[in-house]
C-alpha positions in Angstrom: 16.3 -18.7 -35.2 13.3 -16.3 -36.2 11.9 -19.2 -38.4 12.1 -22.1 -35.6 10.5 -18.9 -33.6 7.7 -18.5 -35.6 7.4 -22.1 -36.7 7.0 -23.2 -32.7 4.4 -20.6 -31.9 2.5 -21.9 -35.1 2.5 -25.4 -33.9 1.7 -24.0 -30.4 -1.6 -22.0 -31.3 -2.9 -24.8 -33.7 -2.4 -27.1 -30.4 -3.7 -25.1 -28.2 -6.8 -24.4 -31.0 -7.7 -27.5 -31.1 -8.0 -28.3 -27.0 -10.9 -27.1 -25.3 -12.9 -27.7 -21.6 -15.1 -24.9 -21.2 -17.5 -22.7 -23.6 -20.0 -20.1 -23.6 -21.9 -17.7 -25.7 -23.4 -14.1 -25.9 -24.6 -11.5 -27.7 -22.7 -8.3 -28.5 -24.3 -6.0 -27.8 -24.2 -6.6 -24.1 -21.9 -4.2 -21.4 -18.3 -5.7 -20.8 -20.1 -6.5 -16.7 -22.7 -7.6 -18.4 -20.9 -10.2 -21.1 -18.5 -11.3 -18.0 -21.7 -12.4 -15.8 -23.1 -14.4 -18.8 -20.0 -16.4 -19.3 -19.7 -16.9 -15.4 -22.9 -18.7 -15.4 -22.4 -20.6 -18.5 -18.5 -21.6 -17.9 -15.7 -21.9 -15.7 -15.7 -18.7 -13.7 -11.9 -18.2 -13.9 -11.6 -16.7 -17.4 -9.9 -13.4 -16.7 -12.2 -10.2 -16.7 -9.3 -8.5 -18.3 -9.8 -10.7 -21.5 -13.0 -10.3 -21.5 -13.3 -6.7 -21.5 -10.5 -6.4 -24.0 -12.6 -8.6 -26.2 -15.6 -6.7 -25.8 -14.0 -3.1 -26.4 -11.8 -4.3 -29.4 -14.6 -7.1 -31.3 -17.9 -4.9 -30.9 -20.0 -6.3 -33.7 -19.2 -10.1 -33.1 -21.8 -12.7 -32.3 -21.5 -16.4 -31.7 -18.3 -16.1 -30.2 -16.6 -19.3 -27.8 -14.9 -18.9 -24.7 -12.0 -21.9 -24.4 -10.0 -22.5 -21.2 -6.7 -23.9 -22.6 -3.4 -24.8 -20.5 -2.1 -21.9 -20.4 -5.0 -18.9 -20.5 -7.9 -18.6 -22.8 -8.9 -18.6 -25.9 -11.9 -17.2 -27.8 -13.4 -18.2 -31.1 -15.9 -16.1 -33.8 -16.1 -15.9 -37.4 -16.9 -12.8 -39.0 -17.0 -11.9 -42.4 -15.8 -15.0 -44.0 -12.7 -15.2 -41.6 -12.4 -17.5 -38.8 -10.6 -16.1 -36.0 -9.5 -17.6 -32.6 -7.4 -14.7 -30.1 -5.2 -16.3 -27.3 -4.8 -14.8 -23.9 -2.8 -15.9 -20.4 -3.9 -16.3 -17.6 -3.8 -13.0 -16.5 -5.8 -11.7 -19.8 -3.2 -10.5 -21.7 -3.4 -11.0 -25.6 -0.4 -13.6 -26.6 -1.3 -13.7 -30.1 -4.6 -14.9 -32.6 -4.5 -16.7 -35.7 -6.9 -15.9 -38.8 -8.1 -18.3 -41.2 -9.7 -17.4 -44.8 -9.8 -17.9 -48.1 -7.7 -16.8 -51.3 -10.6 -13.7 -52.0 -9.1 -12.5 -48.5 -5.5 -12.4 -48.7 -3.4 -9.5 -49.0 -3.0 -8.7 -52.7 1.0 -8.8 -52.1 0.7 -12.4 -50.3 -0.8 -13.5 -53.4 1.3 -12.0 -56.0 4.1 -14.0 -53.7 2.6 -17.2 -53.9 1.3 -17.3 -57.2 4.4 -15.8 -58.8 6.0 -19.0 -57.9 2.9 -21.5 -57.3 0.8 -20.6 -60.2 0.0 -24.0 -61.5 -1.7 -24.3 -57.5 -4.7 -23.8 -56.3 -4.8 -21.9 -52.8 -7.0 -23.8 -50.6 -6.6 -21.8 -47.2 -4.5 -19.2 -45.3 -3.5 -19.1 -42.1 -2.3 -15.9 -40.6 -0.6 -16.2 -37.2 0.6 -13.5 -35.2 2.1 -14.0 -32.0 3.0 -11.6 -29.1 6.8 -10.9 -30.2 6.4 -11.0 -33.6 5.4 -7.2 -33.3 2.6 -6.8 -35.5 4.1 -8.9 -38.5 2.1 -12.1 -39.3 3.3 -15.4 -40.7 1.2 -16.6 -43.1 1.0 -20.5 -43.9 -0.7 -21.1 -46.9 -2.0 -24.7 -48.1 -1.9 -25.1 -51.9 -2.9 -28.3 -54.1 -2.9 -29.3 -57.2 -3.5 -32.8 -59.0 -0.7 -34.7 -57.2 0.8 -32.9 -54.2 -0.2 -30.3 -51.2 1.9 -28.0 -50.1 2.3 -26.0 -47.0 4.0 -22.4 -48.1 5.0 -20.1 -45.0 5.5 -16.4 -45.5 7.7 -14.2 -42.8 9.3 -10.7 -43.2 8.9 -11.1 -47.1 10.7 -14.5 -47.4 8.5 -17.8 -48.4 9.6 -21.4 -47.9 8.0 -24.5 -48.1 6.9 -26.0 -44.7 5.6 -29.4 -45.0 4.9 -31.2 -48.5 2.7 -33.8 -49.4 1.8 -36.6 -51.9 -1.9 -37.5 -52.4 -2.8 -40.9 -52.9 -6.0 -42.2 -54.5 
């Protein structure tokens, strides 16, 4: 049940990731009031303050960042040291959950050892790390591996790995 869990919410924030109506765009360094009145000129006015004062206080050193309305809240976009990141909030500005994308130099050294203990013959092209409201501070990662002939999509929970979608090339 956990899995189908995490496996929905996966599917649901690479959805919602890819759907956007509104951006805007400010610098940092720039009071939460302050960033709030820069997106209300530049977007729809009804992101929620509380998101964007929670994004201020907790992503001080961020520039470039995107402001998405989505279905169901917001969603905000920046990539900072190598790592793309995109946070999710409701309506209301609550944080549901964000989603982390970056490259093998930036995964968790126990990740790895996972993957490659078992994929070593495959080259890591990406990770995803998706964390969700209930999953309580532990991420699923989904990792994409190739090598000459197939891709796979690993997925890593609570310590167990399985293999989430598979995939022939073709020339």
């Amino acid at each position: 049940m956990k899995k189908k869990f995490i496996a929905l919410a996966i599917v649901s924030i690479a959805t919602l990731a890819t759907t956007s109506r509104a951006n805007a765009q400010m610098v940092s360094s720039t009071t939460p009031l302050e960033y709030q009145k820069s997106i209300s000129e530049t977007t729809d006015p009804m992101i929620s303050p509380r998101a964007l004062k929670n994004f201020a206080d907790t992503y001080k050193n961020v520039r470039g960042e995107s402001w998405i309305k989505i279905k169901d809240g917001f969603s905000v976009r920046f990539t900072s040291d190598d790592t793309r990141t995109t946070i999710f909030y409701d309506k209301k500005g609550y944080r549901t959950g964000q989603m982390k994308i970056y490259g093998e130099e930036k995964m968790l050294r126990e990740v790895r050892h996972t993957v490659k203990s078992k994929y070593y013959d495959y080259n890591i092209v990406y990770t995803q790390e998706v964390e969700v409201a209930g999953s309580e501070g532990t991420p699923t990662y989904v990792i994409c591996l190739e090598d000459k002939t197939n891709i796979k999509m690993i997925r890593i929970c609570d310590g167990e790995m399985d293999v989430w979608k598979e995939y022939t090339k073709t020339n």
